[in-house]
N, C-alpha and C positions, 0 to 999 in steps of 0.2 A: 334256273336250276333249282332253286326252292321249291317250286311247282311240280318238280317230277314224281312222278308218281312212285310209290312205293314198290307195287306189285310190278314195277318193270326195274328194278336195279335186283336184280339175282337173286333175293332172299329165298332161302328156302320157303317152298308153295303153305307149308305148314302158318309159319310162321306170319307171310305177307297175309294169309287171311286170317289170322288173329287181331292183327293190326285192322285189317277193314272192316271188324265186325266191330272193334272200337273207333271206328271212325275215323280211324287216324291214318289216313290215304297218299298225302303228301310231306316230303323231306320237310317242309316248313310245318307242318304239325310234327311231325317225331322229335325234333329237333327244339320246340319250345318248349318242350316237356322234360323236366329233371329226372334224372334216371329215378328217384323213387316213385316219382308219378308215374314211370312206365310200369314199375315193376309193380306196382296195384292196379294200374288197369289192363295189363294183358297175365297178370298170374305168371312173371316169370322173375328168374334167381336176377340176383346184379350182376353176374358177370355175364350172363345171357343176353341181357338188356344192355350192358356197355359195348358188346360185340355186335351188336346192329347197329347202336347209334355210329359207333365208329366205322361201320360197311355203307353205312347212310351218308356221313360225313366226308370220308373218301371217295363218293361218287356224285356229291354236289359241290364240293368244293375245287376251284379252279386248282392245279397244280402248282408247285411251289417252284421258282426258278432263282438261279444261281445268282449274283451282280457280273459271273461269267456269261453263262449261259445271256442274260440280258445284254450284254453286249455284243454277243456274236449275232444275235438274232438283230439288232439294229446295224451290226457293220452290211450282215446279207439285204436286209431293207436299205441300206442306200446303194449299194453295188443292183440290187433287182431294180431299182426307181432310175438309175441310170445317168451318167457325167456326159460332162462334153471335156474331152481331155484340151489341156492348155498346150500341149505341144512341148511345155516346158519339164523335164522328167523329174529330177527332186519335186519340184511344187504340185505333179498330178500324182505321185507314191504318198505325200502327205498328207494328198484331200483323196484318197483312197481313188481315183480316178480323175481326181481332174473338177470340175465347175459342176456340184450338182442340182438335177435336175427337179422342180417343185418348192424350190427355195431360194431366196435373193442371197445373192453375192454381190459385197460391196469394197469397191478401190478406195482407199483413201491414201492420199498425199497431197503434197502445194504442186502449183504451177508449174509446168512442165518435165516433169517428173516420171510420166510415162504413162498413166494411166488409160489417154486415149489410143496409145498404142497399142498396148492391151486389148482392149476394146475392137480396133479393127482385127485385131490376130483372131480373136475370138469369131469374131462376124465372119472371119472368110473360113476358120476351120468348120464351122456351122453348115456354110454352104456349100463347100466342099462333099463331093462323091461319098458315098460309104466307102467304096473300096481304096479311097484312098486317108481313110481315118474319117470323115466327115460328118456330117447328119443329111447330107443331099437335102436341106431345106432351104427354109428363107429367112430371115433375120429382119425385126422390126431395130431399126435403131432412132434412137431418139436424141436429137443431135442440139444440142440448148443452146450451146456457145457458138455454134456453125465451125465448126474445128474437124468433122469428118471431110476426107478427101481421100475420094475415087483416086486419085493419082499415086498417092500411098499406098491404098490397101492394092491396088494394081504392082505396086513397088515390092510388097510383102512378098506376096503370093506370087510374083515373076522367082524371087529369089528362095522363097521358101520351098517351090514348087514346081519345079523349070518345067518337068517333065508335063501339066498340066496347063501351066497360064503360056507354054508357048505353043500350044497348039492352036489352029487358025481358028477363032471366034472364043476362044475358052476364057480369056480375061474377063470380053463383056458379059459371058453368059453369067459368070461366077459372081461380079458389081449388079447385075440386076437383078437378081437376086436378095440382095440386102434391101430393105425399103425403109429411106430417109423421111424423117420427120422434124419439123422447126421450129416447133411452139418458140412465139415470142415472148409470154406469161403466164406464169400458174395457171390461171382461169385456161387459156388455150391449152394448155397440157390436160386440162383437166376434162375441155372437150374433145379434146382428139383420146383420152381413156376408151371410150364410146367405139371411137372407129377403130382402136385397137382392140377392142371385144370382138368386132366384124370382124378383123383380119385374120383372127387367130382362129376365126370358124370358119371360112373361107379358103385360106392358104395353111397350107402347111408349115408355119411357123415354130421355128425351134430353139429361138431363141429373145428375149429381148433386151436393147440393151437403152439405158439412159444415161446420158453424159452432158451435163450432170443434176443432180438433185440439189447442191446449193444453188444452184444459179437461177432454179427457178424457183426460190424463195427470194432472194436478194432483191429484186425491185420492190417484193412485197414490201419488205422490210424498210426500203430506203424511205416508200411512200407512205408511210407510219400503218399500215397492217397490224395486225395484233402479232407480239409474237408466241403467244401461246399455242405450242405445236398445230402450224398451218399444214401441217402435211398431214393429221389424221387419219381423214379420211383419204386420203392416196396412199398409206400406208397399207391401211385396212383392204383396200383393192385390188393394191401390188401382190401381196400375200394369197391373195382368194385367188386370183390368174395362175399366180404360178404353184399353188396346189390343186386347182382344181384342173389346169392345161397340161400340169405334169411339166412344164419346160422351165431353163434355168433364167432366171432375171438377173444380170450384172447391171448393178449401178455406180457411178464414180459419187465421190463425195470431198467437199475441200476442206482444205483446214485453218484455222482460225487460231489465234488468239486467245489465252483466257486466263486468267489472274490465278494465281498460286494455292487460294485457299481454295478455289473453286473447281482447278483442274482432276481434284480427284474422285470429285462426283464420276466422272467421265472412263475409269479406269475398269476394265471388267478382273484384274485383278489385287490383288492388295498387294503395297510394297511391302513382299518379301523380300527379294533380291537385290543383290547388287552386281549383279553379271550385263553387259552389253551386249548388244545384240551380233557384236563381231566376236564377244567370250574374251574383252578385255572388263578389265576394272572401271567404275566409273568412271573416278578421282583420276583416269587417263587417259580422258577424253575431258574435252573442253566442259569445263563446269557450270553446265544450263541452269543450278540453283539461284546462282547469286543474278538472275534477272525477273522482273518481274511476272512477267508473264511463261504460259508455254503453250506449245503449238498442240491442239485437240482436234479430234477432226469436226468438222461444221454439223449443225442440226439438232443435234442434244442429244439426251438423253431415250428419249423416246423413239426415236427413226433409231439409234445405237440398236436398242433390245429388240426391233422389226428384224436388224438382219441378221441371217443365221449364219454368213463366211462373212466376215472381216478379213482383208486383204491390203496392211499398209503399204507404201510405197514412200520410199525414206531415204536420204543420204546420209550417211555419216563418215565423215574427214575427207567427203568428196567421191568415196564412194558408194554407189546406186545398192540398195537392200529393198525386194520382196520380203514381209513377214506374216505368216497366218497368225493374226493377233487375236480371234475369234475363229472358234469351231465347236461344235458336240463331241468329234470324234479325231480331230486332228490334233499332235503335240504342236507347241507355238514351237516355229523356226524359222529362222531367218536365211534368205535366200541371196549371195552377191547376184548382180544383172548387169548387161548393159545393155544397151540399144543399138542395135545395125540396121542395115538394109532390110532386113529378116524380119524385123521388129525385134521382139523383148528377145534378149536370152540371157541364161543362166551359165554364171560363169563357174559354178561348183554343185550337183547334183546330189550332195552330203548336207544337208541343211545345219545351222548352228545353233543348238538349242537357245529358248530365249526365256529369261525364270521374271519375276516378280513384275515390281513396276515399268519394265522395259518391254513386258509384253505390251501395253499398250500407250506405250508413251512414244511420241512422232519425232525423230531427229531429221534436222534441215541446215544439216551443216552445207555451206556453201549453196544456197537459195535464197533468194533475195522476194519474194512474194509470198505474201500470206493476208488472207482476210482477219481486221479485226471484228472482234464478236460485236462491236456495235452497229455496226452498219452491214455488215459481211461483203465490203465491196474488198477487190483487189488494190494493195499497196503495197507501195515498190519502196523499201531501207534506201 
């Protein structure tokens, strides 16, 4: 824009050739020159000379936009770039459609807790028809703990979708579709990257999912690995894939253990609040202080700032809470769930706002498994 030429932004014809006989041909020459340096070398008054530089300035400078207008124009960028809706209606009105697409989305909770159920809901609405909500593609999923099972996501989609998984062959076409992967270790994960570059060039993939990303650190770890973020560079890759494929990456993620003074490294907000995540008081719910430890999710800090949805998965006094505890664009809120035949559903479509330290802090009332942070294997109270 500096470079534009003079004699093509409007000025009167007079005037653009006074300026070229002075040399002065581009917005970046007029423009490093103080209005009295203009007004001696082209022989004109100052107010003459302030009303070009300002016709000059107005047409090399980029427009000025609102912190409104900036937002509306990134809500329309991710609605254009495109979700894959979760089926579940509160949690796809709060990520403005659903799981979006060119950026990682990550589950975090303990054991059993639901996240791979999730995960299959996700895989079969992927492959699912367009006209019946779907993406009609294929799903890479990446299966660490071997916890995927065709008989489930068949159990799902019988229930979720009568009208489709009972018609004769529709079950198997809709499971073969999804393609299972079983790295045994980092290093294996790390070469099947490779063949999941091929596939996503190949097929028509629309989604991928990993389940999960602590697990394929944890033997690193056991067998004395460095733990200074072993995931780098899979971070770094995850990210390139799913901006440069356009399609959405869910990953699950575990939680851990981690001592008091150091859990707040881990918080993406400061304790402000003291509201729960069900919009009681703290002090009326079991007081997590007085122990030493509390439950963060696995990985650190560095894989934390990789993903762009943060999605806990939490119980508290027994009961099951989705929370968007990370977003750009979404209010943190808290979702009741349970789990049926159907997989996940939502038992209130009004979400419960969620303020301060509770946005990212993990309740596990009534759960009995959690990794500690030194070893990150599973252990059972």
């Amino acid at each position: 824009m500096a470079n534009q030429l003079i004699s093509e932004m409007g000025l009167p014809k007079s005037i653009a050739n006074v300026f070229a006989a002075r040399n002065i041909r581009t917005a970046k020459d007029a423009l490093s020159l103080t209005e009295f340096d203009l007004m001696e070398l082209v022989d004109m008054g100052l107010t003459e000379v302030t009303s070009v530089l300002v016709h000059i300035s107005e047409r090399v400078s980029p427009p000025h936009q609102t912190a409104r207008s900036l937002l509306q124009q990134r809500i329309q960028n991710e609605q254009l770039a495109g979700h894959l809706p979760t089926g579940l209606k509160g949690l796809d009105e709060a990520l403005f459609g659903g799981i979006p697409f060119g950026v990682i989305t990550e589950l975090v909770g303990p054991a059993g807790i639901g996240k791979t159920q999730f995960c299959l809901k996700l895989s079969l609405l992927a492959s699912l028809p367009t006209r019946h909500g779907g993406l009609d593609a294929q799903v890479i999923y990446i299966d660490v703990e071997s916890k995927f099972s065709s008989k489930r996501l068949i159990e799902i989609g019988a229930q979720s979708f009568p009208e489709i998984f009972h018609m004769s062959g529709m079950a198997q076409e809709m499971a073969g579709r999804i393609l299972v992967l079983r790295p045994a270790s980092l290093a294996e994960f790390t070469e099947s990257l490779q063949q999941i570059k091929i596939l996503l060039l190949e097929r028509r993939v629309k989604l991928l999912v990993i389940d999960s990303m602590a697990a394929l650190t944890s033997g690193e770890l056991e067998h004395g690995a460095s733990k200074i973020n072993p995931l780098g560079w899979h971070i770094s890759f995850l990210k390139s894939v799913a901006e440069l494929s356009r399609i959405p990456i869910v990953v699950t993620n575990q939680v851990k253990s981690q001592s008091s003074d150091e859990a707040w490294r881990y918080n993406f907000q400061e304790p402000l609040g003291v509201l729960c995540a069900v919009g009681t008081r703290r002090q009326d719910l079991e007081d997590t202080s007085k122990y030493d430890s509390h439950l963060i999710a696995a990985l650190g800090i560095h894989w934390a700032h990789a993903v762009t949805i943060r999605l806990i998965l939490e119980t508290i006094s027994g009961e099951r809470f989705i929370k968007v505890a990370k977003s750009p664009m979404s209010p943190a809120l808290a979702f009741p769930f349970s789990i049926t035949s159907s997989g996940i559903s939502l038992l209130n479509d009004d979400g419960i706002e969620v303020v301060g330290q509770e946005i990212s802090t993990i309740h596990c009332h009534g759960h009995s498994e959690i990794i500690h942070s030194d070893t990150l294997q599973f252990h059972r109270q």
